[in-house]
C-alpha positions as CSV (number, residue, x, y, z in Angstrom):
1,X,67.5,87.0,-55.8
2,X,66.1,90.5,-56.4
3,X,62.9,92.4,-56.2
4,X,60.9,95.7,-57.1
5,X,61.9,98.0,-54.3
6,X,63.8,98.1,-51.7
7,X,63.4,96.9,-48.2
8,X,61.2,94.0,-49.3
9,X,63.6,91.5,-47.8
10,X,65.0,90.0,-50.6
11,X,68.6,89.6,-48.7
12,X,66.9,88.2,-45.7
13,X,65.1,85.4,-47.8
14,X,69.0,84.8,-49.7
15,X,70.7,84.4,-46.4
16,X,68.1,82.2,-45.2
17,X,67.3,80.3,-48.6
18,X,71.3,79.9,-48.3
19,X,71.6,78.5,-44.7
20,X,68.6,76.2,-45.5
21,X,70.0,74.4,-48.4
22,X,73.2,74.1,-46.8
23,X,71.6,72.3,-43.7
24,X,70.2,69.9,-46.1
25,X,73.9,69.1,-47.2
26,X,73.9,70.8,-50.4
27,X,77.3,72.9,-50.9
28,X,76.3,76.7,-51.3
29,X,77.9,79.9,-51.9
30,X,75.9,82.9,-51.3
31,X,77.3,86.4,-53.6
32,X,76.3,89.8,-52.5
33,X,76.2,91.4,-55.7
34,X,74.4,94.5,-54.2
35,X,77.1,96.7,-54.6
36,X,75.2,100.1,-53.6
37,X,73.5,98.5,-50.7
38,X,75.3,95.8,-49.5
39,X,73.4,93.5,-46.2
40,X,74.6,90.3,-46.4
41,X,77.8,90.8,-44.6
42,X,75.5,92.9,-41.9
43,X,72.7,90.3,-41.4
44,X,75.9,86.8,-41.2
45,X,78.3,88.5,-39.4
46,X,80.8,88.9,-41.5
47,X,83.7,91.2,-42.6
48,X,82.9,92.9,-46.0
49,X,86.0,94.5,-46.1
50,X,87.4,92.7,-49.4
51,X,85.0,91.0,-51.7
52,X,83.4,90.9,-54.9
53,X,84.5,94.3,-55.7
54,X,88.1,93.5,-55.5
55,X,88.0,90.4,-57.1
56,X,86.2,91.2,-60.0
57,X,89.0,94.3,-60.3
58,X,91.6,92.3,-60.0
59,X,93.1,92.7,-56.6
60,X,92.6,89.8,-55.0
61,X,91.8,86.3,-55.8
62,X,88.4,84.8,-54.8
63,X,89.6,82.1,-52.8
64,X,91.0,84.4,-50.2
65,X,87.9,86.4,-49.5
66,X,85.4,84.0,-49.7
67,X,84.3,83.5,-46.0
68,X,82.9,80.3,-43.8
69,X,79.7,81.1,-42.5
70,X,78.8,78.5,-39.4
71,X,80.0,74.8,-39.1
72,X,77.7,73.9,-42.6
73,X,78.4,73.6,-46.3
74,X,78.3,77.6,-46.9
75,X,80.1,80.0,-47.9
76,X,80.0,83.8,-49.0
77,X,81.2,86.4,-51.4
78,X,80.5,89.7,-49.1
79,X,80.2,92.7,-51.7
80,X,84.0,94.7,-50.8
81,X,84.9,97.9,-51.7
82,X,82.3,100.4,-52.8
83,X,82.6,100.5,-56.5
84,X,81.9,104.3,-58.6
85,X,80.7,102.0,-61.7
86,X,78.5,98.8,-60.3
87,X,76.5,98.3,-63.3
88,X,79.5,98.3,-65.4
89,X,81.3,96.0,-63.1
90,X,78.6,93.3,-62.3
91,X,78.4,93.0,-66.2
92,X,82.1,92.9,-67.0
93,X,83.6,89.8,-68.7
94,X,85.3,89.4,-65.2
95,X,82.1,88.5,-63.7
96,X,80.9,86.5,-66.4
97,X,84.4,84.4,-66.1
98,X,83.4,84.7,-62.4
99,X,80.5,82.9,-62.1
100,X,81.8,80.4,-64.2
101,X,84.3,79.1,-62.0
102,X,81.9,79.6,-59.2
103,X,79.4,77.2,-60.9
104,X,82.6,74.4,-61.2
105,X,83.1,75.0,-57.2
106,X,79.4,74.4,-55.7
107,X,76.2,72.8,-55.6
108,X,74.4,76.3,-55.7
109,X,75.4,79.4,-56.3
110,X,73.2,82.6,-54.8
111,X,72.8,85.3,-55.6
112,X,71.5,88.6,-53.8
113,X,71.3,92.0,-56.3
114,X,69.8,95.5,-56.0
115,X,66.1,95.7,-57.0
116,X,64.9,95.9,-60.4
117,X,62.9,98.9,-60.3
118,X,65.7,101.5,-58.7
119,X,68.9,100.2,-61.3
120,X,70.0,98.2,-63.9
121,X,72.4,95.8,-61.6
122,X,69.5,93.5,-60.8
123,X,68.9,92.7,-64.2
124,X,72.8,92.7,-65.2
125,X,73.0,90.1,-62.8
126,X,70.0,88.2,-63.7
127,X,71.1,87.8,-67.1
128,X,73.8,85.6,-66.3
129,X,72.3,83.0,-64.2
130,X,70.2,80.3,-64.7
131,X,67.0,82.3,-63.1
132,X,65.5,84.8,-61.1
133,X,63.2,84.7,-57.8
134,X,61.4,87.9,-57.5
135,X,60.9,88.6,-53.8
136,X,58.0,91.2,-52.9
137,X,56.2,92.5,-50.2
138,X,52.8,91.8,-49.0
139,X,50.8,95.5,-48.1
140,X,54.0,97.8,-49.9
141,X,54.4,96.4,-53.3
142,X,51.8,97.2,-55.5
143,X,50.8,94.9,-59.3
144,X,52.2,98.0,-61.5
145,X,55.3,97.3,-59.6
146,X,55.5,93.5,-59.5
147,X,54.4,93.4,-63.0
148,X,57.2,96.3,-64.1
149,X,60.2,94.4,-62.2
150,X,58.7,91.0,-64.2
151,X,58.5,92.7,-67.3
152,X,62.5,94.1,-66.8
153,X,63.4,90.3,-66.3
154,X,61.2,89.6,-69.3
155,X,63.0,91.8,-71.5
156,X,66.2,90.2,-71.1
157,X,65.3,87.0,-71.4
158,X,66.0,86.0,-68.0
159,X,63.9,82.7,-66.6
160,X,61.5,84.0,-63.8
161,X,61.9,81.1,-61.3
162,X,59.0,82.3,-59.4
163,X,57.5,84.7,-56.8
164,X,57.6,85.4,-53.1
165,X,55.3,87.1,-51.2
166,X,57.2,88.1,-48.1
167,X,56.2,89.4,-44.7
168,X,52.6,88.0,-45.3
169,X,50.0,88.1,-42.3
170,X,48.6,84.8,-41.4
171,X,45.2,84.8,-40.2
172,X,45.1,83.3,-36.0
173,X,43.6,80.3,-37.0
174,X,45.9,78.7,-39.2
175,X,48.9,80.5,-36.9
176,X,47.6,77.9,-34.4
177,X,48.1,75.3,-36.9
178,X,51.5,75.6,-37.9
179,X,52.4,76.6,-34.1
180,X,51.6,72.8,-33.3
181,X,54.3,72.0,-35.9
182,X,57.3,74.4,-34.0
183,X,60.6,73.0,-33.9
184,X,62.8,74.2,-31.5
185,X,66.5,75.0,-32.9
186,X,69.2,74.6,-30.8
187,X,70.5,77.1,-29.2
188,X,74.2,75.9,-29.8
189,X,73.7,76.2,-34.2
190,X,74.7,79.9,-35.7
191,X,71.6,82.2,-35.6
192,X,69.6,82.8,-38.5
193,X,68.8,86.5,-39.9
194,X,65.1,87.6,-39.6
195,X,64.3,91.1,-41.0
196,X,64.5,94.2,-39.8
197,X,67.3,93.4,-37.5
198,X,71.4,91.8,-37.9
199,X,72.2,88.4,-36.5
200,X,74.9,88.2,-34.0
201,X,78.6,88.2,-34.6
202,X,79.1,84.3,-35.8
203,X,83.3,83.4,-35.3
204,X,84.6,81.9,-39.0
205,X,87.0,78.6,-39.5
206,X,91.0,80.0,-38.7
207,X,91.7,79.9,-42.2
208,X,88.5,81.7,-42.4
209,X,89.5,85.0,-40.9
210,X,93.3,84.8,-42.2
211,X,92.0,83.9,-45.8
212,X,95.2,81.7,-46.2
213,X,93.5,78.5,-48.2
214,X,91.5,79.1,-50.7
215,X,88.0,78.6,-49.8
216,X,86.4,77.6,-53.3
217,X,88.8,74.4,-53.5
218,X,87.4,73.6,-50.1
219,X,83.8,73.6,-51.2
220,X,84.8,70.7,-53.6
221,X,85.9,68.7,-51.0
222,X,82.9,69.0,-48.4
223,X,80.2,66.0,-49.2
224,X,77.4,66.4,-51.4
């Protein structure tokens, strides 16, 4: 998940995309791989402490800082410790071998990078998976700049999996429309991120917050 510029709500839209598939019973493991500006951890509630970072250095192993996000199928990779090099990191051979076993542990793997335009780490990234959705925003990102951030994903090769226009205005009429349609969550499920603002604090499984088991053998038990 990436897009031109920042601030277009490309993390919101992975944290989302990621509780959505999740609810549908599909096993999912969202990565930060933002390493400059990390959100994930911010928007789920989660201690970002330990992550990526460390694992793809070698100090820890992935299982014991992946995290439990609510009482679904997911599971996420905050970003850790602020790394002097991310570009060089995020397209290491560790992270290659990475997202290899990552692919072996779930359903689907997400995905959330820096945007294309500002450094290389989106497109580092992108390389090694399967495709790219390029997240924009409606009123701020201009065709130069869409077209520029598809051209960088072009370059490399990397499958462009499509487009969103987020943050779109919806004329009144057809606001009525899908109002009709409303369903109301309940109130007892974790809370999901909307932008510009954090979710709440969401408590994680026991072994969770210790990090004792290790996470990626559980996502291979939980039912498809």
């Amino acid at each position: 998940m990436t897009s031109a510029l920042q601030g277009e709500g490309k993390t919101t839209l992975s944290c989302n995309l990621a509780i959505a598939l999740a609810e549908a019973g599909w096993r999912v493991l969202l990565v930060d791989a933002d390493l400059r500006r990390p959100k994930v951890d911010d928007y789920l509630g989660l201690d970002a402490g330990v992550g990526l970072t460390d694992v793809l250095v070698g100090d820890v192993k992935v299982g014991d800082v992946v995290q439990r996000w609510g009482d679904k199928s997911l599971l996420v990779l905050p970003s850790g410790s602020a790394p002097p090099n991310p570009s060089e990191l995020l397209g290491s051979k560790a992270m290659s071998d990475l997202l290899l076993a990552l692919r072996e542990s779930a359903d689907i793997v997400i995905i959330d990078t820096a945007p294309l335009l500002a450094v290389t780490d989106g497109v580092v990234v992108a390389v090694q998976a399967d495709g790219a959705l390029l997240v924009t925003q409606q009123g701020r990102t201009s065709r130069t700049q869409v077209a520029a951030a598809a051209r960088a994903l072009h370059s490399v090769s990397v499958r462009l999996l499509g487009c969103v226009l987020n943050m779109a205005k919806v004329a009144k009429a057809e606001a009525y429309q899908y109002e009709a349609y409303r369903v109301v969550a309940s109130t007892s499920t974790a809370s999901v991120p909307t932008d510009r603002a954090t979710s709440g604090r969401h408590s994680a499984s026991a072994d969770g917050v210790n990090g004792v088991a290790d996470h990626t053998q559980e996502l291979t038990r939980l039912p498809r």
